[in-house]
N, C-alpha and C positions, 0 to 999 in steps of 0.2 A: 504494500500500500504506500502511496506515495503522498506527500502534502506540501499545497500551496508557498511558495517562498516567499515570505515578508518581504517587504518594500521593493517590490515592482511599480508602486504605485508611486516611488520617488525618484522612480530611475529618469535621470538627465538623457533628451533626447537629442543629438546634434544634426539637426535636417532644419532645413528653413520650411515656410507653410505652403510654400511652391510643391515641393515634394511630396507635401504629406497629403493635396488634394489628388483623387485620383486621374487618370488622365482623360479618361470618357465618360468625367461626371457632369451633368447636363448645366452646370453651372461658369464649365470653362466654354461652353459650344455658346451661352445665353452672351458669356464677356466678347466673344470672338465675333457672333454675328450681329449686336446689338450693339452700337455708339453712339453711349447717348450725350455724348459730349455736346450735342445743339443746344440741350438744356440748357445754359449756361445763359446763352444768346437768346433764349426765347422767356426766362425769367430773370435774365437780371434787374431790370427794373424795380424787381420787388424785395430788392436787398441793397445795404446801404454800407458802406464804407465804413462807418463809425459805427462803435458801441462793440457788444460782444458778442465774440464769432457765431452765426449761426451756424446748423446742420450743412454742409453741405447738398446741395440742391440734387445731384445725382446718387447719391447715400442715398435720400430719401424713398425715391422711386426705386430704386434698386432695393430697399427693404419691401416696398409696396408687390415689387414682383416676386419677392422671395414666398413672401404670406401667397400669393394667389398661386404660385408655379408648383408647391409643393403643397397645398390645400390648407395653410395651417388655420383655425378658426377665428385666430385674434390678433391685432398689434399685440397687446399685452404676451400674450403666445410665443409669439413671433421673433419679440423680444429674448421672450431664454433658450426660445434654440439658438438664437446669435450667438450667445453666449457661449454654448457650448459646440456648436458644430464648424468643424473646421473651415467646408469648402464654403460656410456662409461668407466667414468670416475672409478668406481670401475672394471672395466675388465682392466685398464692401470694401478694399484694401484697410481693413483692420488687422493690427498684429495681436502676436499674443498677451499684448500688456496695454491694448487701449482697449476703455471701456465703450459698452455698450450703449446706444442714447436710451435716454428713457421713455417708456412706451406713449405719454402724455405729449412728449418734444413732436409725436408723430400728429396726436390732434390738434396743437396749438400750432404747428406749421400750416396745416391745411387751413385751419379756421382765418389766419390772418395772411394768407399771403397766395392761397390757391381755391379758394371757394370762387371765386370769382371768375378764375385762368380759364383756357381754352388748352394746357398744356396736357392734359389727359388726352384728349382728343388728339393731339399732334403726335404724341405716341405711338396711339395707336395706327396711325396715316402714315406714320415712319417706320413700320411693323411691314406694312401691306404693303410701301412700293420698294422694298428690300424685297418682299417675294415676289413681284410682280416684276423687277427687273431679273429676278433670277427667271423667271417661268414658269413661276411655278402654279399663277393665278389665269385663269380662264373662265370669264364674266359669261361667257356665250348664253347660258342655262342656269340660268339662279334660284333659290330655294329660301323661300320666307316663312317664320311662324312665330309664333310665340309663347312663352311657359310663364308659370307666376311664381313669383318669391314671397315669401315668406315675411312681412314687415318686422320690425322693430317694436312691436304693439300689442299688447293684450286683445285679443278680441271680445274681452267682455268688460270692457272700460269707453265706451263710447256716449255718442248724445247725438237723438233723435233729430234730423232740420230738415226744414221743408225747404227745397232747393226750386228756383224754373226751370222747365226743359224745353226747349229749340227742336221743334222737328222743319228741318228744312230738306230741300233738293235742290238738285243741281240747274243753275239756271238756263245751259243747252238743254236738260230735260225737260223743263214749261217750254223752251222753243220749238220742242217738239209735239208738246203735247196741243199748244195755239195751233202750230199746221194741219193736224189732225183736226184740230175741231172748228178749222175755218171751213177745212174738207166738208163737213157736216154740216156748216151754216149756222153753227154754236156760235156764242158769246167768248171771245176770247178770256184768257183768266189772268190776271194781275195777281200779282204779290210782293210784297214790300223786300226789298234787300237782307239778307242775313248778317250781320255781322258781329265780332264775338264781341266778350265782355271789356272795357278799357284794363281791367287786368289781367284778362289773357290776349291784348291788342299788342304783339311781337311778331316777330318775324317766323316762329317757329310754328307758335300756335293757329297762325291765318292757315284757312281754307285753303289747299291746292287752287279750288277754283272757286269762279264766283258762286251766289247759292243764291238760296229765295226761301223765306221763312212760308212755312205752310200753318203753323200754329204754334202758341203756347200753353205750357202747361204749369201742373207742380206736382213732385213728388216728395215722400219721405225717405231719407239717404240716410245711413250709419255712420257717422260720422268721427272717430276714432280722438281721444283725446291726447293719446299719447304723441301720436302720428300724422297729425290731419292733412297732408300730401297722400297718404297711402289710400286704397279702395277698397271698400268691403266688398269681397269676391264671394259668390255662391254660387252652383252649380251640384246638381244633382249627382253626379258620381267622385264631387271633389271637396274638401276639407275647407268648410267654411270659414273666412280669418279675413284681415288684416293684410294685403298682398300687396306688392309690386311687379307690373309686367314685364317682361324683355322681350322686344321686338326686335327680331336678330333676322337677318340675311346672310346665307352663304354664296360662295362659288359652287360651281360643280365639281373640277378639277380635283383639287385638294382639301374641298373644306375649307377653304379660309374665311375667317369673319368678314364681310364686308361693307356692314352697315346694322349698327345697332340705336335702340329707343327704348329709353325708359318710361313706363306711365302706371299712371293709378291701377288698379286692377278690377276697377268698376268699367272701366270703358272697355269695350268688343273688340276685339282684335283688327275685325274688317275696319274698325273709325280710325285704326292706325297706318294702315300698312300705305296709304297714298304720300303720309308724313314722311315714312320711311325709305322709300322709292324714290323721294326727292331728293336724299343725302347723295344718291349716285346720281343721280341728273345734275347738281349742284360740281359733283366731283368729276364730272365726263364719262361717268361709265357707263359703256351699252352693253344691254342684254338684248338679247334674242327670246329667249325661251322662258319660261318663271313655271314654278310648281307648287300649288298651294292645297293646304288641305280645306272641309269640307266648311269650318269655321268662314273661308272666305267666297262663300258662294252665295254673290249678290249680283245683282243687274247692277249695279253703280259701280263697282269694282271690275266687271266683264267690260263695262264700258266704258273705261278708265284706258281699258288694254286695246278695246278696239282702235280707241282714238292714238295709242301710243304706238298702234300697228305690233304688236308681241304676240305669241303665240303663246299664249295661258291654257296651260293641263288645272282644272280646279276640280276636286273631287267629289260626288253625288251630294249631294243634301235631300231629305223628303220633306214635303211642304205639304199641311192639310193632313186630312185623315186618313189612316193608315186601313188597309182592306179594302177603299175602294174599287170596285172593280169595273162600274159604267164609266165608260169615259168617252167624252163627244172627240165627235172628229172635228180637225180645224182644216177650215180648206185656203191657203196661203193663196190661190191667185186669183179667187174672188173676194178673201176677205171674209169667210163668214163658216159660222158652225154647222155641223151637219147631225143632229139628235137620232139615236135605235132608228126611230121610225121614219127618217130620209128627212126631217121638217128642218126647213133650212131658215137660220138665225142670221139676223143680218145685222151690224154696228148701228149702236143708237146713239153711243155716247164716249165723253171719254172725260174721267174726273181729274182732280188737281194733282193726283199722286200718280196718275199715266195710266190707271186701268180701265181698258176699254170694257163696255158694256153690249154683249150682244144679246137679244130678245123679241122675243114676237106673239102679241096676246092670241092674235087666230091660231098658231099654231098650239097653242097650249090649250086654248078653250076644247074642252070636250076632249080632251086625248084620251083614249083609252089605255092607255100605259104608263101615267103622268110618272115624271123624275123628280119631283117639286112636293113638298108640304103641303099640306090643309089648307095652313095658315095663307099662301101664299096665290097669286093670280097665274103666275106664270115663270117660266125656266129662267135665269138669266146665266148667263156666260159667261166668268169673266178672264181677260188677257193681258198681258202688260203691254205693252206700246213698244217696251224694248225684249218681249220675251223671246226672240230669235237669236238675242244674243244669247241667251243659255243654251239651245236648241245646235246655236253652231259650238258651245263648250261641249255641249255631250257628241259632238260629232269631235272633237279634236281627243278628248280623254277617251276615245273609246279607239283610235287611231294606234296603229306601229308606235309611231312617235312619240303620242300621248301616253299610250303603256311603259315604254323605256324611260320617258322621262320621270313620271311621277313615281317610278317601281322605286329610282334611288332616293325617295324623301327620308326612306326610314335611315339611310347610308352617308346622307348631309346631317343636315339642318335637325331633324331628330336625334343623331349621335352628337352633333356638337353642344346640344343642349343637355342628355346624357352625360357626356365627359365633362361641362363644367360645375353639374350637379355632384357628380357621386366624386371627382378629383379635385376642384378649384375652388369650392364653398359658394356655389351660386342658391344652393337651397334655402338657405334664408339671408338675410341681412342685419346687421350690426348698427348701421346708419340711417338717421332719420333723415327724410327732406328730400324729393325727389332729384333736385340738382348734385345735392350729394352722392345719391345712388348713381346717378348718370353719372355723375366724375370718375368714380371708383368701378361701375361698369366696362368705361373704355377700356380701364387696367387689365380689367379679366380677360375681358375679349382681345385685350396685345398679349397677354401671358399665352391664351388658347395659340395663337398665331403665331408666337415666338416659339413655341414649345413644337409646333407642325415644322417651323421654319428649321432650327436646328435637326430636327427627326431629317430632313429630306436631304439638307446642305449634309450632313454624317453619309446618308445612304449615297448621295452622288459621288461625293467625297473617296467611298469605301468603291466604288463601279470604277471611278479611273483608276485607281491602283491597281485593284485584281487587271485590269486590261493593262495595264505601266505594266504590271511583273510579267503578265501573258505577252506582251510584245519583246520584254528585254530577253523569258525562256526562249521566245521562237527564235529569235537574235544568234543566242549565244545557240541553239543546236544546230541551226543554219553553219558558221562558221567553224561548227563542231564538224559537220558533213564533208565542208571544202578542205577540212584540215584532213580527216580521215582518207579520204578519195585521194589528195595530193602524195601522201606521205605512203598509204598503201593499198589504194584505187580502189578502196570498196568502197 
């Protein structure tokens, strides 16, 4: 039996901290393909020559990646793996004998010198055309969705308010629907301008497009005291709380981030995603192709893509009651419905929200097979104005193309939501304040891409070698052959 020798734990080690990190730890790949030496030049402004030294400005962010790249829960956290883990400490050029900042130095920087900054976002923008100039990004076919986080909030700490609600539409959709119903000899229909509230009157929160208020209303909203940016989210097979959304966009290519939104988790996904589509229009990015799931299956969003000429795979949604089984024919080149019994329904009308109206009393008086209630006089029919553009999405999703494309949703934009849940700590949040979330969002979504980006630069890395040594072997047996043949002709 043998036993443990005392003081190993005092043994004097002479290697510098170069040495002791390993050489393929994902912390020397993050220093080699990340420089973020811009920082310098894009916040100085917000430090002063005098007084006492702050943190250095690229420290910080490099602590910020360290927490998101290795999922740890907390700055506080964060802080004592510093402490003790080697390759931290050589990625922050810390030696063995300076100390660690302190976990609060990380809140009082953001609060006073970066709540404000745009420097999260350039980050992340200097993350993407590092891949983008390697090749590694191809926009052709992009994939949109959204998950909810988890707020900073009790959800059973809140206070009941009656909020107004704005139903409006799109003001090319009244222009479409006046056409229509000049067609008919109708009254055209007026409606007053949409515009938001003077505190969400920015650049971010204005409408894509113009709109037209169709009504208002009021409802009662939960309102969270802890957290009042965050949304009370419900939903029948999902964990009623206190949430934050992330409206994230991939590439197809490799997965990379290329557009992410933060917002309350009261608002539908489909109210984001035109917000979100503008970040790459803003940036010059063109897509071709988008793949969206069943959550974005509206005529307002189909015709978003018409007019942008894309080719949108959007996935089924059922509308109305489930087991019907009578269903009228629509006849598209005269305009009109055709009921079991051949009675043909012809456009009467077309209301302020685009649904045409087809209907006929003689036809219905005395049927003997009536499809209509007691209560009612006769059948009516109704259509949307733009329901062909659904009619041409189930022809593209039911398509080669359509299939291919939407098969990889669960292989993007699902797995990247996936990996930064269960390895980056996207599952809930530590910060209150929607801006705040957005700041420290970018981070995650640069660590996601920085962590793809070394993964690939290693693998091409490792392909020209193997070919380096496969071309130096053929080399040297090549000269191996002329020497052998020369010297004794075999």
């Amino acid at each position: 039996m043998t036993k443990n020798e005392n003081g190993k734990q005092d043994a004097i080690i002479l290697k510098t901290l170069d040495e002791l990190v390993p050489r393929n730890h994902i912390v020397r790949k993050m220093e080699r393909h990340l420089d973020l030496s811009f920082v310098y030049g894009e916040v100085g402004h917000l430090y002063s020559d005098i007084g006492q030294k702050s943190l250095d400005p690229v420290v910080f962010f490099k602590i910020l990646l360290i927490r998101y790249m290795f999922g740890i829960k907390s700055i506080r956290e964060t802080m004592r793996q510093i402490e003790v883990n080697l390759a931290y400490r050589w990625y922050l050029g810390l030696t063995f004998e300076d100390s660690v900042p302190h976990h609060s130095t990380m809140t009082q920087i953001y609060k006073r010198k970066y709540k404000d900054s745009d420097i999260f976002e350039k980050i992340f923008l200097r993350i993407l055309e590092s891949a983008d100039e390697s090749g590694y990004i191809d926009c052709g076919t992009i994939y949109a969705d959204a998950t909810h986080i988890k707020a900073s909030a009790n959800k059973r700490k809140y206070s009941e308010e009656v909020v107004e609600t704005v139903t409006s539409i799109k003001a090319e959709l009244l222009d479409d629907i006046n056409e229509k119903r000049r067609e008919l000899g109708k009254k055209e229909i007026e409606l007053d301008d949409y515009n938001p509230d003077e505190d969400d009157n920015d650049d971010e929160a204005k409408p894509p497009a113009p709109r037209k208020e169709l009504k208002r209303g009021t409802k009662k909203v939960k309102v969270s005291t802890t957290d009042e940016e965050s949304g009370y989210y419900y939903r029948d097979e999902k964990e009623k709380g206190f949430v934050y959304q992330d409206h994230r966009v991939v590439e197809g290519k490799n997965n990379f981030i290329i557009a992410t939104q933060i917002e309350p988790g009261n608002i539908h996904d489909s109210k984001v995603l035109e917000k979100v589509l503008l970040q790459l229009k803003e940036r010059g990015v063109d897509y071709q192709n988008i793949a969206l799931d069943s959550g974005y299956n509206s005529l307002e969003i189909m015709h978003y893509f018409e007019q942008e000429d894309k080719f949108s795979v959007i996935a089924h949604r059922r509308f109305g009651k489930s087991g019907q089984t009578k269903k009228p024919k629509y006849c598209a080149e005269t305009d009109t419905f055709i009921c079991e019994l051949g009675c043909v329904f012809e456009l009467k009308n077309v209301d302020k929200q685009g649904y045409m109206s087809y209907h006929c009393t003689s036809n219905c008086k005395g049927c003997p097979n009536p499809c209509f209630s007691a209560s009612e006089k006769k059948k009516v029919f109704r259509r949307h104005i733009h329901q062909h553009l659904r009619e041409d999405n189930t022809k593209r999703r039911l398509s080669d193309d359509g299939k291919a494309i939407y098969a990889r949703r669960k292989e993007t934009v699902e797995r990247s939501f996936a990996d930064a849940k269960q390895n980056h700590g996207l599952r809930w949040t530590l910060y209150r304040g929607q801006n705040k979330n957005q700041h420290y969002n970018w981070l995650l979504c640069a660590t996601q891409n920085l962590k793809k980006l070394c993964i690939l630069k290693s693998r091409d890395y490792a392909r020209q070698m193997n070919e380096l040594d496969a071309s130096i072997f053929q080399g040297f047996f090549r000269k191996f052959r002329q020497m052998a043949f020369f010297l004794f002709g075999i």
